[in-house]
C-alpha positions as CSV (number, residue, x, y, z in Angstrom):
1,X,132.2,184.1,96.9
2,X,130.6,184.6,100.3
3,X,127.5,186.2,98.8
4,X,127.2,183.7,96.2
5,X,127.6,180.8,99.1
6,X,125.0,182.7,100.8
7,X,122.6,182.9,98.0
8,X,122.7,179.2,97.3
9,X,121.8,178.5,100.4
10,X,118.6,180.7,101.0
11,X,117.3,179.4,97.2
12,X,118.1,175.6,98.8
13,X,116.4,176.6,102.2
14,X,113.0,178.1,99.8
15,X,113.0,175.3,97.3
16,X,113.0,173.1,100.3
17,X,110.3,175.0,101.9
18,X,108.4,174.3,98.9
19,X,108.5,170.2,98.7
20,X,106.0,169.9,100.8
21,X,103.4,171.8,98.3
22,X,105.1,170.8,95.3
23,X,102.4,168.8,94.4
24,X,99.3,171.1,94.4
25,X,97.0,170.8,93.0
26,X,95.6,167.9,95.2
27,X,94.5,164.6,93.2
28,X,91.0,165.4,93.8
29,X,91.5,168.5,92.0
30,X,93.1,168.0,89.4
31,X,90.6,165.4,88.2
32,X,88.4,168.0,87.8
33,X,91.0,169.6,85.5
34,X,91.5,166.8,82.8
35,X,95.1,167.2,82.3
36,X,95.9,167.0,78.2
37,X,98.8,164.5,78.9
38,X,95.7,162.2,80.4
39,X,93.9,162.6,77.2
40,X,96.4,162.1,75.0
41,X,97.5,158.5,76.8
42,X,94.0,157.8,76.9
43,X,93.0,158.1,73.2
44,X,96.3,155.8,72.3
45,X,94.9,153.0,74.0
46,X,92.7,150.5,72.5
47,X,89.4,149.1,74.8
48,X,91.5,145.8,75.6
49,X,94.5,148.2,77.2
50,X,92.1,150.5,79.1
51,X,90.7,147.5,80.9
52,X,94.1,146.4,81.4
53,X,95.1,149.6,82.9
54,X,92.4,148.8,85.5
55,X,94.7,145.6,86.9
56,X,97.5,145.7,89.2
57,X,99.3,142.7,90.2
58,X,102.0,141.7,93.0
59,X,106.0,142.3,92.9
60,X,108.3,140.7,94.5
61,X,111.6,141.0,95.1
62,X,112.8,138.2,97.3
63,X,111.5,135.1,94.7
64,X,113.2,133.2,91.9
65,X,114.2,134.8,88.7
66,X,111.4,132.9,87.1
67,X,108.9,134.9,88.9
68,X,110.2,138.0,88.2
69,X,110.3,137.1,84.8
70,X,106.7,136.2,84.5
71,X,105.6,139.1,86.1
72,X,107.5,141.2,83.3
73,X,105.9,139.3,80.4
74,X,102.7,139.9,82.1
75,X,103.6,143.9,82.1
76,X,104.6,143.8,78.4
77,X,102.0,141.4,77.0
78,X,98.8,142.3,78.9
79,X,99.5,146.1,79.3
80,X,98.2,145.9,83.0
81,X,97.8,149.2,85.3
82,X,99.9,148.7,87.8
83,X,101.9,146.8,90.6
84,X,101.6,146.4,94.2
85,X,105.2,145.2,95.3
86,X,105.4,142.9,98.5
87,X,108.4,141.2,100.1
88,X,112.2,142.1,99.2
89,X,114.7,144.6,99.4
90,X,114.4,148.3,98.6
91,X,117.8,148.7,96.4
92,X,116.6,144.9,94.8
93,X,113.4,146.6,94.6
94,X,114.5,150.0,92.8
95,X,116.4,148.1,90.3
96,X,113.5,145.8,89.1
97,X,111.3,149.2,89.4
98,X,113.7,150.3,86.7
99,X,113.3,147.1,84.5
100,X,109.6,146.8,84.8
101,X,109.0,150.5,83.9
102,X,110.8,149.7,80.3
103,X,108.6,146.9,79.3
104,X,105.7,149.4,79.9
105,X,103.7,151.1,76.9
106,X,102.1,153.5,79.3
107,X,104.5,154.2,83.2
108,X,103.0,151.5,86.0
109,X,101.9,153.0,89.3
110,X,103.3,151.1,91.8
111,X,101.8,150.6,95.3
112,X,102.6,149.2,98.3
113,X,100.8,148.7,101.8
114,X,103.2,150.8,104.1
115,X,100.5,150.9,106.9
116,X,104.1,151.7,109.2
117,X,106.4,152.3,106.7
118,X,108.5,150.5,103.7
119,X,109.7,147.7,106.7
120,X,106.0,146.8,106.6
121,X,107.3,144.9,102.9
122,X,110.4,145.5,102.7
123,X,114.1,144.4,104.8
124,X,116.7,147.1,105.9
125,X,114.2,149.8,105.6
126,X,112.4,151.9,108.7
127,X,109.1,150.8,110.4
128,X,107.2,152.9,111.7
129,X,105.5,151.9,115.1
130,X,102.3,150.5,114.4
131,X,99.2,152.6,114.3
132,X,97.9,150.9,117.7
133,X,101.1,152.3,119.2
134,X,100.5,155.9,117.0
135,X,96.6,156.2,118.5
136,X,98.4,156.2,121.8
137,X,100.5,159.3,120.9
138,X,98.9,162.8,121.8
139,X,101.2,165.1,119.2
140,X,99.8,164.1,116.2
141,X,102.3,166.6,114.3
142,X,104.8,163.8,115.1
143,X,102.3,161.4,113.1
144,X,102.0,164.1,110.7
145,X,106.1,164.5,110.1
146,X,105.7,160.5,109.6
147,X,104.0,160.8,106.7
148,X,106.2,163.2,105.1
149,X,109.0,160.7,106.0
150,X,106.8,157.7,104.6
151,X,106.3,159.6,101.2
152,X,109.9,160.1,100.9
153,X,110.5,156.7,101.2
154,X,108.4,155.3,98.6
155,X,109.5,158.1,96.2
156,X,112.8,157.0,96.5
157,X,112.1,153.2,95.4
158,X,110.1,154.1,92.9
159,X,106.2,153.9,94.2
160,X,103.6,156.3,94.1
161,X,100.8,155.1,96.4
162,X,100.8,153.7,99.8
163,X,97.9,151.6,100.5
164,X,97.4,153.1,104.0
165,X,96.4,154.4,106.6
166,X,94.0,151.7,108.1
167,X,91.5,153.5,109.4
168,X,89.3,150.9,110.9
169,X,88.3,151.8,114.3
170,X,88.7,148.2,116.0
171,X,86.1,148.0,118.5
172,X,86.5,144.7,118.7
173,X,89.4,143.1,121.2
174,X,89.0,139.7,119.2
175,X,89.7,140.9,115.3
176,X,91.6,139.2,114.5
177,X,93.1,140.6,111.1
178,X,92.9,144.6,112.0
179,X,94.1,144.9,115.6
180,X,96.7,146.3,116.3
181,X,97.0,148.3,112.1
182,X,94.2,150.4,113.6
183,X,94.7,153.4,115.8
184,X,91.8,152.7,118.1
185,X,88.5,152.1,119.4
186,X,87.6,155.9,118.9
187,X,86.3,157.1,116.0
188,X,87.2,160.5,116.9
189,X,90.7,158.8,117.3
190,X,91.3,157.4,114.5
191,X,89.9,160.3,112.0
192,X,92.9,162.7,113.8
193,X,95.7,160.4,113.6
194,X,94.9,158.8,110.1
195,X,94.1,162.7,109.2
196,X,97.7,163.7,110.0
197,X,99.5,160.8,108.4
198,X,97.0,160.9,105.1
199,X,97.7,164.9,104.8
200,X,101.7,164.4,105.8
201,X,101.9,161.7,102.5
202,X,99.8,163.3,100.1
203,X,101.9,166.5,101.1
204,X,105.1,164.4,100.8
205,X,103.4,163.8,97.3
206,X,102.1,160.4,97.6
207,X,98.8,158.9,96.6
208,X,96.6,157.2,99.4
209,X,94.3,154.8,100.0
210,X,92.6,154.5,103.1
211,X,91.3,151.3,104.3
212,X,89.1,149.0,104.7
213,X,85.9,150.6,103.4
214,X,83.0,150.4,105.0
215,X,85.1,149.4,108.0
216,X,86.7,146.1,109.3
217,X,87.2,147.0,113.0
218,X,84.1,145.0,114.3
219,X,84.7,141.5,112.8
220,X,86.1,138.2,114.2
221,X,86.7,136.3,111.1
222,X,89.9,137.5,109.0
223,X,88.8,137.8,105.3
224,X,91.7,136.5,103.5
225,X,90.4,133.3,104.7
226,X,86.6,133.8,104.8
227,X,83.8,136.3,104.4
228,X,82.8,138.4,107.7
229,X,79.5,139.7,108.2
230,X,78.3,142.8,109.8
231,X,75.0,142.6,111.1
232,X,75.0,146.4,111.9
233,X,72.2,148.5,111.2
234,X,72.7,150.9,108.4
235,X,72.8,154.0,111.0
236,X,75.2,152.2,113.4
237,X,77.8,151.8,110.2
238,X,77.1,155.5,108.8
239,X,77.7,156.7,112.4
240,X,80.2,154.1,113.7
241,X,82.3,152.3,111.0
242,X,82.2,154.9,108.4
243,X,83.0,158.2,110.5
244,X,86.4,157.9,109.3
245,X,86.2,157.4,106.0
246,X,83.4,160.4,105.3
247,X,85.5,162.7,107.6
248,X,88.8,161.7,105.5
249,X,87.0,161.7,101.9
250,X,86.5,165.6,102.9
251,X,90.0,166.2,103.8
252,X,91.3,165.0,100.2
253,X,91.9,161.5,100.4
254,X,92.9,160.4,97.0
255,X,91.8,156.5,97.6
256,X,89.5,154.2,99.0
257,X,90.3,150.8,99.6
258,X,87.5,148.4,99.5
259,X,87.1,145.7,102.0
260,X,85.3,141.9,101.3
261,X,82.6,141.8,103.9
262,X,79.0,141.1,104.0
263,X,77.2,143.4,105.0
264,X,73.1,142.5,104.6
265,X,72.1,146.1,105.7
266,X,73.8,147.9,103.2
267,X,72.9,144.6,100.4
268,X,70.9,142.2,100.9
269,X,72.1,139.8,97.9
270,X,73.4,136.4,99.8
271,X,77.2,135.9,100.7
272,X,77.5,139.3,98.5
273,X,81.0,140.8,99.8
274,X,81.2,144.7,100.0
275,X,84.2,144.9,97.2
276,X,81.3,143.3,94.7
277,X,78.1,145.4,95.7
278,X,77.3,148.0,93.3
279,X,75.1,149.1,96.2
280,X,78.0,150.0,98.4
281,X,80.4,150.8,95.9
282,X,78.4,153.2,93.7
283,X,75.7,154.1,95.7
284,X,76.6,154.8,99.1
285,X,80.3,155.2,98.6
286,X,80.6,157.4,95.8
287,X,77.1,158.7,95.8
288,X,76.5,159.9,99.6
289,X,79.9,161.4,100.4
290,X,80.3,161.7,96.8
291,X,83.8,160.3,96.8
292,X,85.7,161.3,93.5
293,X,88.6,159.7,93.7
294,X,90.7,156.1,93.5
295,X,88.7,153.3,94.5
296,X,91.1,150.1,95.2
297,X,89.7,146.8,95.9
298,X,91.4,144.2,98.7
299,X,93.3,141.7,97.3
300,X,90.9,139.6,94.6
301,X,92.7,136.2,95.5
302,X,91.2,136.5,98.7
303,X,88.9,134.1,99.9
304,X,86.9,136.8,101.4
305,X,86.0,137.1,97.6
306,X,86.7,134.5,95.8
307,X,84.4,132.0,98.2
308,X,81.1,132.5,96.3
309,X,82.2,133.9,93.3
310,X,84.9,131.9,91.3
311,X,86.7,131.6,88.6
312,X,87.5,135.5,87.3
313,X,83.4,136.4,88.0
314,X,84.6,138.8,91.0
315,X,87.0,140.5,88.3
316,X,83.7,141.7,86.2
317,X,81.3,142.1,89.3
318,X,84.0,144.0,90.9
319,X,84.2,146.5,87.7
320,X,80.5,146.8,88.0
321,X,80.2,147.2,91.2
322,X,82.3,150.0,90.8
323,X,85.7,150.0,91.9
324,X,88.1,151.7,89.6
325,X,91.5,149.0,90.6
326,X,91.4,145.4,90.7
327,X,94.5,144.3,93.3
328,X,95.8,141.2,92.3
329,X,93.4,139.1,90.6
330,X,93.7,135.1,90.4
331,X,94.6,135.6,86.6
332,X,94.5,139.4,84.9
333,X,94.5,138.1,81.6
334,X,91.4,135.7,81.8
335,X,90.0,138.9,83.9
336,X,90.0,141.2,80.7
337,X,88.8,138.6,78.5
338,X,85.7,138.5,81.2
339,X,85.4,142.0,80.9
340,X,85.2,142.2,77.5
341,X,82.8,139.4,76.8
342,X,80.1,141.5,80.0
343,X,80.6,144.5,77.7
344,X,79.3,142.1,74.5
345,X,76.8,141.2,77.2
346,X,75.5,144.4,78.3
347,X,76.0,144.0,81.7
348,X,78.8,146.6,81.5
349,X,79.4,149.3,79.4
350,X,82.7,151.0,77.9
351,X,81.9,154.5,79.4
352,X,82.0,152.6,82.7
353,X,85.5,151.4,81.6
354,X,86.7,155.1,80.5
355,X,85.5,156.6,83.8
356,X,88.1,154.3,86.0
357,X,90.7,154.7,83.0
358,X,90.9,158.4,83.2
359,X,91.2,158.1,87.0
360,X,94.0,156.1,86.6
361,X,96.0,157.9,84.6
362,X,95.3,161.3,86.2
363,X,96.8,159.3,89.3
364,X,99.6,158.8,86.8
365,X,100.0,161.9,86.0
366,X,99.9,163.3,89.5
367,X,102.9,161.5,91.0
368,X,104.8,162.7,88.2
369,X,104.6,159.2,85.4
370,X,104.0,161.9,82.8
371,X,108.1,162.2,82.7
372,X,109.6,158.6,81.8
373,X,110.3,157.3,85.0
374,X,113.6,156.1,86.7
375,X,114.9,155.3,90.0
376,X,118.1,156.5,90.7
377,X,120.4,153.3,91.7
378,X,122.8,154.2,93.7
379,X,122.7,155.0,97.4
380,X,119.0,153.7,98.0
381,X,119.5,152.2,101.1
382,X,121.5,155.2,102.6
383,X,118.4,157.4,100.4
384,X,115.6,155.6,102.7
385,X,117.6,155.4,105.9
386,X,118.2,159.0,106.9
387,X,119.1,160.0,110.2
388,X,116.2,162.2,110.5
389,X,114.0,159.4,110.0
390,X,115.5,157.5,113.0
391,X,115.1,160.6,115.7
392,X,111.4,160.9,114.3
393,X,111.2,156.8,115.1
394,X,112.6,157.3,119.1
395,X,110.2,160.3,119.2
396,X,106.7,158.3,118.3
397,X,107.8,156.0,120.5
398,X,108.7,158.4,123.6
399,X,105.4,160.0,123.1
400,X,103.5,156.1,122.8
401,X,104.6,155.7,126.2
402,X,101.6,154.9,128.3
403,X,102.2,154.8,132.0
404,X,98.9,153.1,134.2
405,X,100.2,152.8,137.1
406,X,102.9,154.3,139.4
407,X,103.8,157.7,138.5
408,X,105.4,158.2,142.2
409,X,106.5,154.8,142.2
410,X,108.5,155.7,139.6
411,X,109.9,158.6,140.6
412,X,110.8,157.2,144.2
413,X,113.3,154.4,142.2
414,X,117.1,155.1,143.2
415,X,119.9,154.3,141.1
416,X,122.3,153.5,143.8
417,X,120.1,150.7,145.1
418,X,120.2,147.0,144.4
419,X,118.1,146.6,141.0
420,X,116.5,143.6,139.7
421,X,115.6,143.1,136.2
422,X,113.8,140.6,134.7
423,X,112.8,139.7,131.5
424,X,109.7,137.6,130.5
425,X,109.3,135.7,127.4
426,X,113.5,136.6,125.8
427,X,116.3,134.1,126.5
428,X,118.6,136.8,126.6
429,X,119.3,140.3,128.3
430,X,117.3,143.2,126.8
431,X,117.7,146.1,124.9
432,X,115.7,147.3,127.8
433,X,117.9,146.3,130.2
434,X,120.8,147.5,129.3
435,X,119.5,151.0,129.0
436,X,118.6,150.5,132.3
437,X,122.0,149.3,133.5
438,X,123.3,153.0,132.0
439,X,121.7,154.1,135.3
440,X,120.9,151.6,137.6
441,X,124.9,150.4,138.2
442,X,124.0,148.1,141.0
443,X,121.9,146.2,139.1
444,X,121.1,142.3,137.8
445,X,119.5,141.0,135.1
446,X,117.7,137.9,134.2
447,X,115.7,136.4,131.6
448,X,112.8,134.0,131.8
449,X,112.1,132.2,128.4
450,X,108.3,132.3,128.1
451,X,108.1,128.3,128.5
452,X,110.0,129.1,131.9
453,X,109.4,126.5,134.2
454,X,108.5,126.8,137.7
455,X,111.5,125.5,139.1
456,X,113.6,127.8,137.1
457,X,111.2,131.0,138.4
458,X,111.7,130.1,142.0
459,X,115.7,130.2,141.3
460,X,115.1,133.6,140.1
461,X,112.3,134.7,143.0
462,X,114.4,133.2,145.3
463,X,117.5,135.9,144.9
464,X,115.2,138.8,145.6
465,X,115.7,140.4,149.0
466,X,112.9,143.2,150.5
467,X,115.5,145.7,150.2
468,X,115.8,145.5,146.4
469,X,113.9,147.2,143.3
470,X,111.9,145.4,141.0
471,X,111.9,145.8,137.0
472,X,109.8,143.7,134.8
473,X,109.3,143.9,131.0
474,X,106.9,141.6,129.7
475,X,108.2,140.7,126.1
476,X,105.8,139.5,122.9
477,X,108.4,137.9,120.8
478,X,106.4,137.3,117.9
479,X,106.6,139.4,114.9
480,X,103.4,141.0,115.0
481,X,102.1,141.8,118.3
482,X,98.4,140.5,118.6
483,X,96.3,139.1,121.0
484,X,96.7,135.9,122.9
485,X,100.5,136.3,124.3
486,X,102.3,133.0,124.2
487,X,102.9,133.0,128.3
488,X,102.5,130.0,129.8
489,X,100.8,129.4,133.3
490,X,103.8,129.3,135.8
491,X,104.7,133.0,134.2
492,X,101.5,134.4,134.3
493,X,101.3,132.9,137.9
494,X,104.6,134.2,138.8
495,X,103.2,137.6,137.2
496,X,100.4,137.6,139.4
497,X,101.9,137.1,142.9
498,X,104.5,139.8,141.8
499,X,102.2,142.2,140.8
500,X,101.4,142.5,144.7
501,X,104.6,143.6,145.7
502,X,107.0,146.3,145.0
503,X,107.5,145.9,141.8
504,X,107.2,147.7,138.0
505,X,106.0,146.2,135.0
506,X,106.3,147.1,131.1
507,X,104.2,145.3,128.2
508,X,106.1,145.5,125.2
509,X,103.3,144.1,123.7
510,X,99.5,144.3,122.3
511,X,97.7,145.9,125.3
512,X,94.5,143.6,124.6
513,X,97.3,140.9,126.3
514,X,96.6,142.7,129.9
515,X,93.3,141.3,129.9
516,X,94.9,137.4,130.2
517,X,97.2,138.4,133.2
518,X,95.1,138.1,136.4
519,X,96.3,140.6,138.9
520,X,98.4,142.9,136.7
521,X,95.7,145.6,137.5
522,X,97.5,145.6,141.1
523,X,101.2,146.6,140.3
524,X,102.6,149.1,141.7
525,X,103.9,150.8,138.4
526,X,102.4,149.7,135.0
527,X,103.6,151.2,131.6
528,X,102.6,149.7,128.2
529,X,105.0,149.7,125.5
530,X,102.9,148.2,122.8
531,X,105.7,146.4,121.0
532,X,109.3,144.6,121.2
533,X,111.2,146.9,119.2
534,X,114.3,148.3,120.4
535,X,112.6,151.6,119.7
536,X,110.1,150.5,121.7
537,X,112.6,149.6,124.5
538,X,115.2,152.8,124.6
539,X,111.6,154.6,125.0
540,X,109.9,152.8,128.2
541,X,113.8,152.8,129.9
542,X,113.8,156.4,129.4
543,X,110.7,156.6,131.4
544,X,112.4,154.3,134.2
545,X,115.1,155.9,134.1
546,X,113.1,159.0,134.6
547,X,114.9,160.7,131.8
548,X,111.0,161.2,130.0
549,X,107.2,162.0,131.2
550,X,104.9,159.5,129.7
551,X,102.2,161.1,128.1
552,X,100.6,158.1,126.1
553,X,96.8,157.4,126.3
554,X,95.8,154.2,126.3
555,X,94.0,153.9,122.3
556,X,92.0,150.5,122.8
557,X,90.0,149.3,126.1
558,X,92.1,146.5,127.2
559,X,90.4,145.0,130.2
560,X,87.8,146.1,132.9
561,X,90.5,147.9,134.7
562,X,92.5,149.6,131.8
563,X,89.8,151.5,129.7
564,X,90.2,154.0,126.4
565,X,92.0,157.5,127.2
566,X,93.6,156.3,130.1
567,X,97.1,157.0,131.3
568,X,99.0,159.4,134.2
């Protein structure tokens, strides 16, 4: 019994061993390898359903029954591609997974943009720290194991591809739409951490699709409103912007995302956005690092896209063009008609059509749609909320930990003495504090609300006494952490003068924010935390408590005192 026990468990240890390559051969490869279950799929399929496997169009799970209705008719009428699922529930979303897979002739890939994770869509799931935070870590094995955990995720609701990593280097403090999804000004940067949490997906057996080709990280206009412009020369974008994307297409990445940007030096055509250029699509992307795989476009609703060219044309120019997936058009069905009628036309032909097909399905194939799919019910939330996936969350963020100032200031604080702690911007105690309070018995904690008038500072000021340590956390409330940090002038004041004296600050925010506080450079102890989670939180209190080393590098320049790579 023993022996057989014993057994068991070394074939469970090996077949575990094995997950990770359970998927070889890589997409890329096995396009080249025309799988006869991609054949046979292909040849059933008339030249209306091929088109239509080109389409994918948005899930939800958090909308009205009618919706979610509509959305299956479309699957079973129109024969579409795909879905890209967006807000909802993971067990909500693995049973309408389950439902929409039955009213399709040929298995949907499903999609998702995970750029930290399922919580990036989806409630009661696990985010990830976002990849500003991630370009601060220095283990990228940690970003690596991420992946891995990311794959396992969407697997277990039902998806195939995560629309991720961005790998936009943002060299530009003011984007206002990349930010902090990117891991950094560096392209060097960026390329490593993306690299390790591309390979740990695709090795976790997940498609990719990095983003947002030919790079987004050096705009100030937001293109699901309008159309940015690069006016970069052609040899600043090969060796800037697209560094990433030509280092990652030769480590395997399945996908490329498309972005809508104009971009004159790469096409001259007027108002002509990137996702539409046969130039950049054909030419440069799959002709100069002679990508192979996925191509994805950004969403076609938006108006990044839709500005110039209306009413289903960006569909067809976007076939042209190249791209092999059309994300969520304004109206898939008037799209194929469009197709169809450029074919009649000559401006496209069918072989075009069969190249993108045959992609598609290999994709298909690859994540395993060859078997009828079907998402196992029961115990989703428990299946993508595994304790192992929490430890790796507390250990990106102990290793995002970037200290700027104060390493012996630190070091010198004293749990027996009289601790003050405030917090900016909350109403209430902290996460943060009461780690804190764990060690620091004799201490007291406040909270200034980030309208906090100066009359109800000076209250606060007023109880300090020379004798006493100082604690500050600095709190961006708002869901996402960007730029612009809603403090108003009192607290940045009252910042200020503090910053002088004895005290130590944490930014659970954007780091760009250190830039609008005048004097910050001057505390005594500075470490940036990048965002409010509680994650976030138990990680900088642990460094206060001196209980962990920082060893964060700062992954943006955030001001003339705080540059790239910096950190004790």
């Amino acid at each position: 019994m023993k022996k057989s026990l014993f057994l068991h468990a070394i074939v469970a240890l090996l077949l575990s061993s094995l997950t990770v390559d359970a998927q070889q051969p890589s997409y890329i490869d096995l396009l080249k390898q025309q799988p006869k279950w991609v054949d046979s799929v292909f040849k059933k399929l008339s030249k209306k359903q091929r088109i239509a496997q080109m389409f994918f169009v948005a899930a939800y799970t958090n909308k009205s029954q009618k919706f979610t209705d509509s959305i299956g008719k479309v699957i079973k009428r129109e024969k579409i591609g795909g879905l890209v699922f967006f807000q909802g529930g993971p067990v909500r979303q693995a049973i309408l997974t389950n439902q929409y897979q039955k009213l399709a002739r040929v298995p949907l890939l499903i999609a998702s943009d995970g750029e930290w994770g399922l919580g990036m869509r989806l409630d009661s799931t696990i985010s990830y720290p976002y990849q500003m935070a991630l370009g601060a870590v220095q283990n990228k094995e940690l970003i690596y194991k991420m992946g891995l955990e990311v794959a396992k995720d969407f697997k277990r609701v039902g998806m195939h591809m995560n629309l991720a990593p961005d790998v936009d280097v943002n060299n530009n403090a003011k984007n206002p739409v990349i930010n902090y999804r990117s891991f950094g000004e560096n392209k060097y940067n960026v390329t490593e951490k993306a690299g390790a949490y591309l390979k740990g997906m695709q090795d976790g057996g997940l498609l990719v699709s990095i983003k947002h080709y030919p790079g987004h990280g050096d705009t100030d206009v937001d293109s699901h409103y309008d159309l940015p412009q690069l006016k970069f020369t052609k040899e600043r974008l090969d060796s800037l912007e697209m560094y990433p994307f030509k280092e990652l297409i030769k480590q395997g990445a399945a996908g490329v995302m498309i972005a809508h940007m104009n971009i004159p030096a790469l096409d001259p055509t007027p108002n002509m956005p990137s996702t539409l250029s046969k130039p950049i699509v054909t030419g440069i992307l799959k002709e100069q690092p002679k990508f192979e795989g996925i191509i994805i476009s950004d969403a076609m609703g938006m108006k990044g896209v839709v500005k110039y060219f209306k009413d289903g044309e960006a569909d067809v120019m976007g076939i042209i063009a190249g791209n092999d997936v059309l994300e969520l058009s304004e109206n898939s069905k008037r799209a194929v008609k469009m197709v169809r009628q450029a074919i009649k036309d000559q401006r496209l032909t069918m072989e075009r059509i069969d190249e993108s097909v045959k992609k598609i399905l290999t994709a298909k194939y690859w994540a395993g749609l060859n078997v009828k799919p079907r998402v196992d019910q029961e115990f989703v939330w428990e299946g993508v909320n595994r304790a192992e996936s929490q430890v790796l969350l507390q250990q990106l963020a102990d290793a995002s930990m970037t200290l700027l100032r104060g390493r012996d200031f630190i070091q010198a604080l004293t749990p027996s003495k009289r601790t003050f702690m405030i917090d900016i911007g909350l109403a209430e105690s902290s996460k943060f504090q009461k780690e804190l309070a764990t060690v620091y018995k004799n201490s007291i904690s406040f909270s200034l609300e980030k309208t906090a008038t100066a009359a109800a500072i000076a209250k606060v000021l007023s109880q300090i006494t020379p004798d006493d340590q100082v604690i500050i956390a600095i709190h961006d409330t708002r869901i996402r952490p960007g730029n612009n940090m809603p403090l108003n002038a009192d607290l940045r004041t009252m910042v200020t003068n503090m910053a002088s004296k004895d005290a130590a600050f944490v930014l659970f925010a954007n780091p760009y924010n250190l830039a609008a506080i005048p004097g910050i450079e001057n505390a005594k102890a500075l470490l940036v935390a990048y965002q409010k989670e509680e994650f976030m939180q138990k990680a900088a209190a642990s460094v206060l408590k001196n209980q962990l080393i920082p060893t964060g590098k700062l992954p943006v320049t955030a001001s003339s005192f705080f540059k790239y790579g910096d950190g004790l």
